[in-house]
NUGULO-417757 format. One record per atom (N, C-alpha, C): residue in three letters; atom name; x, y, z. Coordinates in nm, 2 decimals. Atoms other than C-alpha are relative to their C-alpha. Example, Ala and Ser with C-alpha at 12.3 -4.5 7.8 and 13.67 -1.06 7.14 Angstrom:
# residues 2
ala,N,0.09,-0.12,0.00
ala,CA,1.23,-0.45,0.78
ala,C,0.09,0.12,0.00
ser,N,-0.09,-0.11,0.00
ser,CA,1.37,-0.11,0.71
ser,C,-0.08,0.11,0.08
//
This chain:
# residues 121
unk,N,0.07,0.06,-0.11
unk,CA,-1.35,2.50,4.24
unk,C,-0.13,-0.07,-0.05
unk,N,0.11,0.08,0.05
unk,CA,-1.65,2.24,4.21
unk,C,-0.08,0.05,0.05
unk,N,0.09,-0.08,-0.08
unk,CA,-1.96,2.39,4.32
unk,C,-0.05,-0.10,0.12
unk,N,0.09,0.09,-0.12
unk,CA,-2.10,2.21,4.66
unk,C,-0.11,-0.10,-0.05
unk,N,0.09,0.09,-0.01
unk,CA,-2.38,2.05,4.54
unk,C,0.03,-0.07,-0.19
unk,N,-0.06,0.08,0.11
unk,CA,-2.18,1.90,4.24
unk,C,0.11,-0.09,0.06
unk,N,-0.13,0.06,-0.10
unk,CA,-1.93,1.72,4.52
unk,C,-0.11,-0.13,0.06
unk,N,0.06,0.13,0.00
unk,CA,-2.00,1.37,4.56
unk,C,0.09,-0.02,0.14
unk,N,-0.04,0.05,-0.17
unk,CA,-1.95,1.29,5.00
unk,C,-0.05,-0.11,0.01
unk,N,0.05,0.13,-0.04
unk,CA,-2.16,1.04,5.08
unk,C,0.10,-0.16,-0.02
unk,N,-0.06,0.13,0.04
unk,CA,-1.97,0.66,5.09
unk,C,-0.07,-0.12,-0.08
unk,N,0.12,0.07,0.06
unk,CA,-2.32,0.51,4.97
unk,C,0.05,0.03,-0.11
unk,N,0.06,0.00,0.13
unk,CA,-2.30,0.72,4.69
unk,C,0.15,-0.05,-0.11
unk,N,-0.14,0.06,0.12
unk,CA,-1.90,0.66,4.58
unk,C,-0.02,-0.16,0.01
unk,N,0.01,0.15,0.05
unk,CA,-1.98,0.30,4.64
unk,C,-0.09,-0.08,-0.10
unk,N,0.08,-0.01,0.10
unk,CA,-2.32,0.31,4.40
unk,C,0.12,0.00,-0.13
unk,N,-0.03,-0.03,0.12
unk,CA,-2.11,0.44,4.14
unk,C,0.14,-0.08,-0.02
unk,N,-0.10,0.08,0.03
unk,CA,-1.78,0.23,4.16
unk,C,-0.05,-0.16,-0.02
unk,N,0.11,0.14,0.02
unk,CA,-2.02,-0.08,4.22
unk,C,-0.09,-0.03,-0.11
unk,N,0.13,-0.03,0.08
unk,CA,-2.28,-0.01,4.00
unk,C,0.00,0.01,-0.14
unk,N,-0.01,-0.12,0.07
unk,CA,-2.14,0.23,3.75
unk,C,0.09,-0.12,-0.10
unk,N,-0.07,0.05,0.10
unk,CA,-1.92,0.14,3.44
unk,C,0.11,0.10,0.01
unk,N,-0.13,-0.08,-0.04
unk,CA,-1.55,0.21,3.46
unk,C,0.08,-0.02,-0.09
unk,N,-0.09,0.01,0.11
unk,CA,-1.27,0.31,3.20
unk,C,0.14,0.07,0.05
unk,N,-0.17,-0.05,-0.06
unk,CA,-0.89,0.30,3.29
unk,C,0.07,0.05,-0.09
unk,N,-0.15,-0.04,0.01
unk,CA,-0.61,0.50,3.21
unk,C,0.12,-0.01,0.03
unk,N,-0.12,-0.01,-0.12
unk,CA,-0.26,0.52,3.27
unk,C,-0.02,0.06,0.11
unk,N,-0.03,-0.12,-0.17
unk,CA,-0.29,0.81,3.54
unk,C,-0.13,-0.01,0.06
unk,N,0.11,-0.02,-0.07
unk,CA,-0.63,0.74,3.60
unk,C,-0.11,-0.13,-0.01
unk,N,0.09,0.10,0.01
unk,CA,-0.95,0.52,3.65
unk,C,-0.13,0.08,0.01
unk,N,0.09,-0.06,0.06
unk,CA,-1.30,0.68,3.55
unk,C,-0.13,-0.14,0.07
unk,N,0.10,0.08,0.00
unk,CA,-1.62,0.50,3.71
unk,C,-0.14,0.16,-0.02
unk,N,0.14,-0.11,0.04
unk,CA,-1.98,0.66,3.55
unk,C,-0.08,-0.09,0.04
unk,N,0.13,0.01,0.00
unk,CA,-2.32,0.57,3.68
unk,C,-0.11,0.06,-0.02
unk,N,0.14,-0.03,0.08
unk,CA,-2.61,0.67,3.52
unk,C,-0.11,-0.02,0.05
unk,N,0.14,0.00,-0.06
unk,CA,-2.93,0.75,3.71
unk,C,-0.09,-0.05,-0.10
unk,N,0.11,0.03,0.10
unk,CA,-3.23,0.57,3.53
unk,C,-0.16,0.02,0.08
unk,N,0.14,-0.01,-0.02
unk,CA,-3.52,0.68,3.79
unk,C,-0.04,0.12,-0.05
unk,N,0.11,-0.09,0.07
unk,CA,-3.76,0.90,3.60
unk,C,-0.03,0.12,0.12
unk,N,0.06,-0.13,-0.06
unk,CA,-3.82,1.24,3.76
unk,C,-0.14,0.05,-0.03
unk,N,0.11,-0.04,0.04
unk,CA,-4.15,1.41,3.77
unk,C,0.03,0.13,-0.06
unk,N,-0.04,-0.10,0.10
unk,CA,-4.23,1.66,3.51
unk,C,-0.03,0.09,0.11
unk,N,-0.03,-0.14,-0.07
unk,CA,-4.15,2.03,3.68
unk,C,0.09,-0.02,0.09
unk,N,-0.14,0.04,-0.14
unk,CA,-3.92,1.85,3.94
unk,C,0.13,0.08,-0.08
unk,N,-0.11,-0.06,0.12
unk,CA,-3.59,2.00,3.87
unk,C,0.12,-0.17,0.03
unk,N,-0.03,0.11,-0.02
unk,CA,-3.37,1.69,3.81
unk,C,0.13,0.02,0.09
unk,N,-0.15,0.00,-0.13
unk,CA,-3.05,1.56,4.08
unk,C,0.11,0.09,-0.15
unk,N,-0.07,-0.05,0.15
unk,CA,-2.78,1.73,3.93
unk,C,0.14,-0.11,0.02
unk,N,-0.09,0.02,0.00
unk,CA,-2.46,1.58,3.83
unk,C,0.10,0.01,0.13
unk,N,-0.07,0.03,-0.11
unk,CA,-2.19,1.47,4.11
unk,C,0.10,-0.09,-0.03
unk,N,-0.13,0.06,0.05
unk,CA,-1.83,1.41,4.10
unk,C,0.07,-0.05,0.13
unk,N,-0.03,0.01,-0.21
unk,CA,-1.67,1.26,4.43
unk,C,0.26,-0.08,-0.12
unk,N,-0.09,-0.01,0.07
unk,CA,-1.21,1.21,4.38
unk,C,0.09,-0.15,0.09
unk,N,-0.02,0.12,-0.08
unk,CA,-1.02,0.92,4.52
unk,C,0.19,0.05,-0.02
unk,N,-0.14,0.02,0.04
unk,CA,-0.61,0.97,4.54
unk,C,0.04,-0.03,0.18
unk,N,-0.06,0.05,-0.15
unk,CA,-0.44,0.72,4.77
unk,C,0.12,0.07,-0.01
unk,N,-0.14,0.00,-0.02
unk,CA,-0.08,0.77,4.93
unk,C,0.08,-0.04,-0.13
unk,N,-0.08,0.11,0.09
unk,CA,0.05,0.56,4.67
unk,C,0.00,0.15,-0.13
unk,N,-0.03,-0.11,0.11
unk,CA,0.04,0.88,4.42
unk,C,0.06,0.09,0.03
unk,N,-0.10,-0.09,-0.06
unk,CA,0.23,1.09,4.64
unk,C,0.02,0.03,0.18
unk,N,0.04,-0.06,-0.15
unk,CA,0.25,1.28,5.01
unk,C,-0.11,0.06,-0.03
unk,N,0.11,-0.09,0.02
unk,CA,-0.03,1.53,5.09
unk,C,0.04,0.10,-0.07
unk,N,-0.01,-0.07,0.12
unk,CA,0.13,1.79,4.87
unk,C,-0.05,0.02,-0.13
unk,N,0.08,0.07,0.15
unk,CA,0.07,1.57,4.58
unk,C,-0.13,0.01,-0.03
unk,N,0.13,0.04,0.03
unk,CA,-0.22,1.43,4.65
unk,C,-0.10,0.17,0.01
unk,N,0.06,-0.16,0.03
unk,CA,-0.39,1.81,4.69
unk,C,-0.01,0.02,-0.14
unk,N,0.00,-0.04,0.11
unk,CA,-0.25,1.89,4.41
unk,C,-0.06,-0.07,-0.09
unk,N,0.10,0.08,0.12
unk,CA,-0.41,1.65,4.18
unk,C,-0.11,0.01,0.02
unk,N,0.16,-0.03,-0.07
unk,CA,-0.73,1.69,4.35
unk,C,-0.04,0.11,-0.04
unk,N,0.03,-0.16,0.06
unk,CA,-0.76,2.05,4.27
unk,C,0.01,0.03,-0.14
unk,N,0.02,0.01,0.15
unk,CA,-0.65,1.97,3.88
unk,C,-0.10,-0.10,0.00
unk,N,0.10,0.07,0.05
unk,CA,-0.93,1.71,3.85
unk,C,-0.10,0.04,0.04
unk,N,0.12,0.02,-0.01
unk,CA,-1.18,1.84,4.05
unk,C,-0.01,0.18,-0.12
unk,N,-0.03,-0.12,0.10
unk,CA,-1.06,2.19,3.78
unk,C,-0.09,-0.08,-0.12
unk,N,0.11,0.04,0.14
unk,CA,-1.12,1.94,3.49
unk,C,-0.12,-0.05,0.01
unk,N,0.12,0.08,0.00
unk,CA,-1.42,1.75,3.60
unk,C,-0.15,0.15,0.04
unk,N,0.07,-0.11,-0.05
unk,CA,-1.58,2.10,3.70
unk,C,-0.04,0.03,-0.20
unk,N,-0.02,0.02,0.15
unk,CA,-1.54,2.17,3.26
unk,C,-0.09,-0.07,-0.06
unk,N,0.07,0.08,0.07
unk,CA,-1.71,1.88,3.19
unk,C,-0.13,-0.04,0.05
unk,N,0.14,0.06,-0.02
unk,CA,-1.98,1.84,3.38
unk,C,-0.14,0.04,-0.05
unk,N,0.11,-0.06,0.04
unk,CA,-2.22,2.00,3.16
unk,C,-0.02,-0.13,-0.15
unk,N,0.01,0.13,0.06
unk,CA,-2.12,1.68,2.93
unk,C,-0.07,-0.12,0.04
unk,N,0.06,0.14,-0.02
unk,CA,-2.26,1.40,3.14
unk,C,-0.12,0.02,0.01
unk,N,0.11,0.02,-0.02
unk,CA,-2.56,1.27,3.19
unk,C,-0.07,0.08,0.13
unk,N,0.06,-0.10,-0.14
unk,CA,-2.77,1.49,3.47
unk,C,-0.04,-0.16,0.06
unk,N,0.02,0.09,-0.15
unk,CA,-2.76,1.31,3.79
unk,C,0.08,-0.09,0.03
unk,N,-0.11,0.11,-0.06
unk,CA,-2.52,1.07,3.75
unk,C,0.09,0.01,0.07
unk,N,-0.11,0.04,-0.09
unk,CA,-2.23,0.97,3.96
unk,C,0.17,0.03,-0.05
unk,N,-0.14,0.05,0.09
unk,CA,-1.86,1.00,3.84
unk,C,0.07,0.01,0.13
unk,N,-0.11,0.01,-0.05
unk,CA,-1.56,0.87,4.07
unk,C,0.10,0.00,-0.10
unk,N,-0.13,0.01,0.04
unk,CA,-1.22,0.96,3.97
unk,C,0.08,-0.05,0.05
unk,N,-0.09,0.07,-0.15
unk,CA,-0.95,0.75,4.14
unk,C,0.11,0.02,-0.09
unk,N,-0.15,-0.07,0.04
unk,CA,-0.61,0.89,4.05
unk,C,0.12,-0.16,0.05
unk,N,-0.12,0.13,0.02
unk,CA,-0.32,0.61,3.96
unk,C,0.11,0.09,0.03
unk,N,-0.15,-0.06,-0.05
unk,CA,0.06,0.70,4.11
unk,C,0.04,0.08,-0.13
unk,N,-0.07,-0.08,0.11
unk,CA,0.18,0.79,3.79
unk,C,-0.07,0.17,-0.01
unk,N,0.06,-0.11,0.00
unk,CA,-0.08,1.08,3.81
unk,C,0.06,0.10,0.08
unk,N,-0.09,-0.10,-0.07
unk,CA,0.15,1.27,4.10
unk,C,0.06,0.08,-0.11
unk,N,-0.12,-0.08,0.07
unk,CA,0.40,1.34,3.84
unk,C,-0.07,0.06,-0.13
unk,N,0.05,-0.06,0.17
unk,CA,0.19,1.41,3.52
unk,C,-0.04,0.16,0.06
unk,N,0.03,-0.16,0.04
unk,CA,0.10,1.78,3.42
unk,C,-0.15,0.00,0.01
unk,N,0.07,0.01,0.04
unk,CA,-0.20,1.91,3.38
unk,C,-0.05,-0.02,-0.17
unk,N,0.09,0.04,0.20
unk,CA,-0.28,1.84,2.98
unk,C,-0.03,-0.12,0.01
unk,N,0.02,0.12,0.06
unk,CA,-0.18,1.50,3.03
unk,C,-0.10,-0.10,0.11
unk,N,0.13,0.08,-0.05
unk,CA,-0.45,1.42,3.35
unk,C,-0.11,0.08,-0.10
unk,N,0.13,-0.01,0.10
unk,CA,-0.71,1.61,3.09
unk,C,-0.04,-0.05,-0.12
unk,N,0.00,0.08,0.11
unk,CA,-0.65,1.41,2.81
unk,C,-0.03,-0.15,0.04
unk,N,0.01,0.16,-0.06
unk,CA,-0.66,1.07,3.03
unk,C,-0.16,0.04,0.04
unk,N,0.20,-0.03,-0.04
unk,CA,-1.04,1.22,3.17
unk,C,-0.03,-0.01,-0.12
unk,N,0.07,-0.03,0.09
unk,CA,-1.14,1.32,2.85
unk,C,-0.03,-0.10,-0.08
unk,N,0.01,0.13,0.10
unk,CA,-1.03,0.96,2.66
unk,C,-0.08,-0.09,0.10
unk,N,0.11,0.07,-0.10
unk,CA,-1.22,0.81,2.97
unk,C,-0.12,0.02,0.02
unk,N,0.15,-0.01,-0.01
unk,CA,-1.52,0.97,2.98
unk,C,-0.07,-0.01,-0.12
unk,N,0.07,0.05,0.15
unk,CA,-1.54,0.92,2.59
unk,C,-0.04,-0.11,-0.02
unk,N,0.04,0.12,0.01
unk,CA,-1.54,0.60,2.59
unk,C,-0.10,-0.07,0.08
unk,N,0.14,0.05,-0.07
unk,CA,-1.79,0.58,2.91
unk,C,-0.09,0.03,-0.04
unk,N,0.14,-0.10,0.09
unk,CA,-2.05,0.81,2.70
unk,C,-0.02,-0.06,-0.16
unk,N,0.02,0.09,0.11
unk,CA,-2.00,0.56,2.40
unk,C,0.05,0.14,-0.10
unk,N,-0.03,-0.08,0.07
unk,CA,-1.85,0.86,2.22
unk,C,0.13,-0.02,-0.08
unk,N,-0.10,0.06,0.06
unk,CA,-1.59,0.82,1.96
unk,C,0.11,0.14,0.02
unk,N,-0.13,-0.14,-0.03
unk,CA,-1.24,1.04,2.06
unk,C,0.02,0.09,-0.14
//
């Protein structure tokens, strides 16, 4: 489970980060990151990281789509001690993602958020 105040609600804020943000596709998936750049005051504690999930119809019925939702918001829970503090991440789940396993949506996150973090796989 993702903790509450690591759950990205707001429409502002998934539109910030799909608008804003820098995005890297997969087959089963699409990866948008934005990266807060306003400066915090020293002792403030900073925003923390926030993941919000997107899976249309088109990836399955409600069965499906659950189910992928609950393995990404599993792996994006994992990694969030990787990104930047405060930023944004949308996940938006491609059809093909219904049928995949979980290894092969954590290996499509993982080659996605490498390449949004300038990091070499």
């Amino acid at each position: 489970m993702l903790p509450t105040e690591h759950r990205l609600r707001r429409r502002e804020d998934f539109a910030t980060a799909v608008r804003r943000g820098r995005k890297a596709g997969r087959p089963l998936l699409v990866v948008h990151l934005f990266r807060r750049t306003d400066p915090h005051e020293p002792g403030e504690v900073p925003p923390p990281t926030r993941a919000g999930f997107v899976v249309s119809k088109a990836v399955g019925g409600a069965t499906v789509r659950n189910l992928v939702k609950r393995r990404l918001r599993h792996l994006i829970r994992d990694r969030l001690a990787s990104l930047p503090t405060g930023s944004l991440v949308v996940v938006r789940a491609l059809p093909g993602a219904g049928t995949a396993d979980h290894a092969e949506l954590a290996r499509d996150l993982d080659t996605a958020l490498q390449r949004l973090l300038g990091r070499a796989p």
